[in-house]
C-alpha positions in Angstrom: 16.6 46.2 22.7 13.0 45.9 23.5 11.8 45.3 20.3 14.5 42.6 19.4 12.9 40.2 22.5 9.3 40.9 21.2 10.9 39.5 17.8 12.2 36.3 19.4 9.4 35.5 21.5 7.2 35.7 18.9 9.0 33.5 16.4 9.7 30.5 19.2 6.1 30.6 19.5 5.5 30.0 15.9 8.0 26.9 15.4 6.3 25.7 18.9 3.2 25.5 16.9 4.4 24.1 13.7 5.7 21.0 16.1 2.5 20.7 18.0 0.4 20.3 15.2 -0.3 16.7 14.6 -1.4 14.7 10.6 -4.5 13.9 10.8 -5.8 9.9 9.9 -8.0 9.7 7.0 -10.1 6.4 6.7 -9.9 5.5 3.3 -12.6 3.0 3.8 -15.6 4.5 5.7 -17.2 1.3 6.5 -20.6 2.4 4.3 -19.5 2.3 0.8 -17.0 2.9 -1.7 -16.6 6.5 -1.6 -13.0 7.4 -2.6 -12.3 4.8 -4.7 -13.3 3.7 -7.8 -13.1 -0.3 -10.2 -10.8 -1.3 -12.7 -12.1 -4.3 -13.7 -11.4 -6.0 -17.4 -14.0 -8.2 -17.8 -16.6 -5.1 -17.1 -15.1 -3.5 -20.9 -17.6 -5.9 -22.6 -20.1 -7.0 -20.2 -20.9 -3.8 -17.4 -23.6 -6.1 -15.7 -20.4 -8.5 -14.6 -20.2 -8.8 -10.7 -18.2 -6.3 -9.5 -15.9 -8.1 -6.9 -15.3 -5.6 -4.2 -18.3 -5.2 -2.0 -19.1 -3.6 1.5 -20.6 -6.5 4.0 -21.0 -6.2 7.1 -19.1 -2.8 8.2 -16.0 -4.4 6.0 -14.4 -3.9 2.7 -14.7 -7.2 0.5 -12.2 -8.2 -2.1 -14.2 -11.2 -3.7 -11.1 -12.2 -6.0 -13.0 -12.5 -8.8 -13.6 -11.3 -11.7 -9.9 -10.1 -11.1 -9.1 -6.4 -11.0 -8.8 -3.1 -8.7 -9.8 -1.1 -6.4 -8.5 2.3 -6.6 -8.3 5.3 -4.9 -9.4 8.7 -6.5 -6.6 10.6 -4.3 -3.1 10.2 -5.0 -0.8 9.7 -2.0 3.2 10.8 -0.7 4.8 10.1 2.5 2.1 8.4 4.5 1.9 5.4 7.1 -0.7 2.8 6.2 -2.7 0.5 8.4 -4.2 -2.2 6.8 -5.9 -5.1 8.7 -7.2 -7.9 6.8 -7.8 -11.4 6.9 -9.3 -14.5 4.3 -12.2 -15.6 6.3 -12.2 -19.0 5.1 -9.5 -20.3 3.2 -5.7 -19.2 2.7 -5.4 -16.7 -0.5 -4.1 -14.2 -2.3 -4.3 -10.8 -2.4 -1.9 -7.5 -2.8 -2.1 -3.9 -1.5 -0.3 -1.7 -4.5 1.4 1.5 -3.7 2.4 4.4 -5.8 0.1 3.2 -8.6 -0.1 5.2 -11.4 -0.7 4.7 -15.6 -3.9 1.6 -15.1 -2.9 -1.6 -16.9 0.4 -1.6 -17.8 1.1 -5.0 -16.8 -0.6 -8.0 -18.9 -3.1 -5.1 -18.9 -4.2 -5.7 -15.8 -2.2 -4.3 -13.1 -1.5 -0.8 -12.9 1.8 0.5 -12.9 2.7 0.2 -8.6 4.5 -1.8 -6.1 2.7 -4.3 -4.8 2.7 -4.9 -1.1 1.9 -8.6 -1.1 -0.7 -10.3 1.3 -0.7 -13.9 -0.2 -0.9 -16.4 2.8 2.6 -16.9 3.9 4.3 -14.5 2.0 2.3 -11.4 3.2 5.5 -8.9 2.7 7.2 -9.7 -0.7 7.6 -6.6 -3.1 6.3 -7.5 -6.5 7.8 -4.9 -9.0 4.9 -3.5 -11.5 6.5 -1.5 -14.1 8.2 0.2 -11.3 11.4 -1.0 -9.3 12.7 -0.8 -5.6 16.6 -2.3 -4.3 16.6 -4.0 -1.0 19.8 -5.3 1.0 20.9 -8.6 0.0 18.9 -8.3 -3.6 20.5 -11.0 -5.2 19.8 -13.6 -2.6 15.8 -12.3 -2.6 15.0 -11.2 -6.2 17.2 -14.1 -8.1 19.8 -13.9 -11.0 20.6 -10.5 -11.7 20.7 -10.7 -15.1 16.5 -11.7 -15.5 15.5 -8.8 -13.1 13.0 -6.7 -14.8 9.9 -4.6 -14.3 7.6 -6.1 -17.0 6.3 -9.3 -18.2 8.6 -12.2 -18.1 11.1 -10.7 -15.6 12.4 -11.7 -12.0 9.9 -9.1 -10.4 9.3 -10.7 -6.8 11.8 -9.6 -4.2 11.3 -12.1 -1.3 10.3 -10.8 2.4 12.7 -11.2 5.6 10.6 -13.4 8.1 8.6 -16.8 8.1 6.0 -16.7 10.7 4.6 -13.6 10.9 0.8 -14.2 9.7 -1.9 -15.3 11.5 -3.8 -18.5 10.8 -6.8 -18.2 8.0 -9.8 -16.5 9.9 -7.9 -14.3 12.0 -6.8 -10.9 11.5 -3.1 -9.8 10.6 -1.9 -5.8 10.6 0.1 -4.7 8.1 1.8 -1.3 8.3 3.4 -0.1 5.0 5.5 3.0 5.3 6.1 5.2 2.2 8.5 8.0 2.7 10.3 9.4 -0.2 11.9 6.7 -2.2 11.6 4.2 0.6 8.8 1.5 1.7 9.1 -0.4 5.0 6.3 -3.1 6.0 5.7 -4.6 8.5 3.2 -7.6 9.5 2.1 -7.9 13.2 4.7 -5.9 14.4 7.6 -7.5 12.2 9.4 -5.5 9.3 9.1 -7.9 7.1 10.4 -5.7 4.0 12.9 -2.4 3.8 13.5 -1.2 0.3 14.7 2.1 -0.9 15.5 3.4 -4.2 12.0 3.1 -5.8 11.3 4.4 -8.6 8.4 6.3 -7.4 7.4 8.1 -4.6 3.9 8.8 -4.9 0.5 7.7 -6.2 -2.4 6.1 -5.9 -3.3 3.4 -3.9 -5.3 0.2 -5.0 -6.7 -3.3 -3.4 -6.5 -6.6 -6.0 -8.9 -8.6 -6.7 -7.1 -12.0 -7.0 -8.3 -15.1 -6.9 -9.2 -14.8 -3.2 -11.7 -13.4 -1.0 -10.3 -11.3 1.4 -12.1 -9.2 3.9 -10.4 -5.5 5.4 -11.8 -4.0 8.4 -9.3 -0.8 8.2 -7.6 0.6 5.8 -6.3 4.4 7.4 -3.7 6.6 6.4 -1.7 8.8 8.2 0.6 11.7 6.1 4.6 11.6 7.8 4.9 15.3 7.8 8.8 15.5 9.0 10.4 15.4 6.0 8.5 18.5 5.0 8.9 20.2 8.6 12.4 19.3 8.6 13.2 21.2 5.3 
């Protein structure tokens, strides 16, 4: 009898633990350099000495929009919470974060194979399907005809966002969460979901910054790993 209430103290001490233990954030940007990440620029194939467009200034990560490309992490990513908060300093822009990139270039070999988590002014939110594909509710209504969806070149790939409203004016900063767990990808902007899609064709990957036409300066970029789908199994 003794032994068999040694046995069950000890083992709701262990799951207490496994509860208590918190994810820990990991800066992907450290606010020095570019440590963790590396360029994918085409126009650096034949000319190396071209401007690379993502620079650090001023404690901040710099997307200078051109010479177009990527910044990409070295790590690969699944089931995280990421907090982004940007802003285009001077003029309205665009600009994308991609998760769940993978094979470099597979779109009008430039954009890597992803979704991208769109941060053009007033439609910060949208999905843009690269090469990979999510379902939202109401798909029709926010991706088009069904019959010209598609995950390559040519195809309905943008799948609209929920809200208007829910950026900030050029110069000041917006947050945008993006939520990845399993095959689903929640956003939000400023504290509105702005997108909810599940069924995506990937659930990990790396995780890259555009280069777009647009300068665009980050100040965090952090993720957190969601651990309950794991502690739950």
């Amino acid at each position: 009898m003794n032994r068999v209430i040694v046995f069950l103290f000890v083992a709701s001490i262990t799951v207490s633990c496994n509860f208590s233990s918190k994810p820990k954030t990991i800066k992907l940007f450290n606010g020095v350099d570019l440590t963790g990440w590396h360029v994918d620029v085409p126009a650096m194939d034949k000319n190396p000495d071209t401007l690379n467009p993502f620079v650090v200034r001023d404690s901040m990560l710099v997307s200078l929009g051109t010479p177009q490309g990527h910044l990409i992490t070295d790590s690969i990513y699944q089931n995280y919470r990421l907090d982004v908060e940007y802003r285009f300093p001077r003029t309205p822009g665009n600009c994308g974060v991609l998760v769940h990139a993978s094979t470099p270039r597979a779109l009008y070999k430039m954009f890597p194979k992803s979704i991208e988590v769109q941060m053009m002014f007033e439609n910060a939110g949208d999905f843009w399907c690269i090469v990979e594909d999510i379902t939202v509710p109401d798909m029709i209504k926010r991706r088009g005809d069904k019959s010209e969806w598609g995950i390559t070149e040519g195809k309905k790939r943008r799948i609209l966002n929920l809200t208007d409203n829910s950026e900030k004016p050029v110069g000041e900063w917006n947050k945008m969460v993006i939520e990845c767990v399993g095959n689903e990808i929640k956003v939000w902007v400023n504290n509105d979901l702005v997108n909810d899609g599940f069924n995506c064709t990937a659930n990990k990957g790396q995780i890259a910054i555009q280069a777009e036409g647009s300068e665009v300066e980050f100040r965090k970029l952090e993720l957190t790993p969601i651990t309950e789908i794991a502690d739950s199994e």
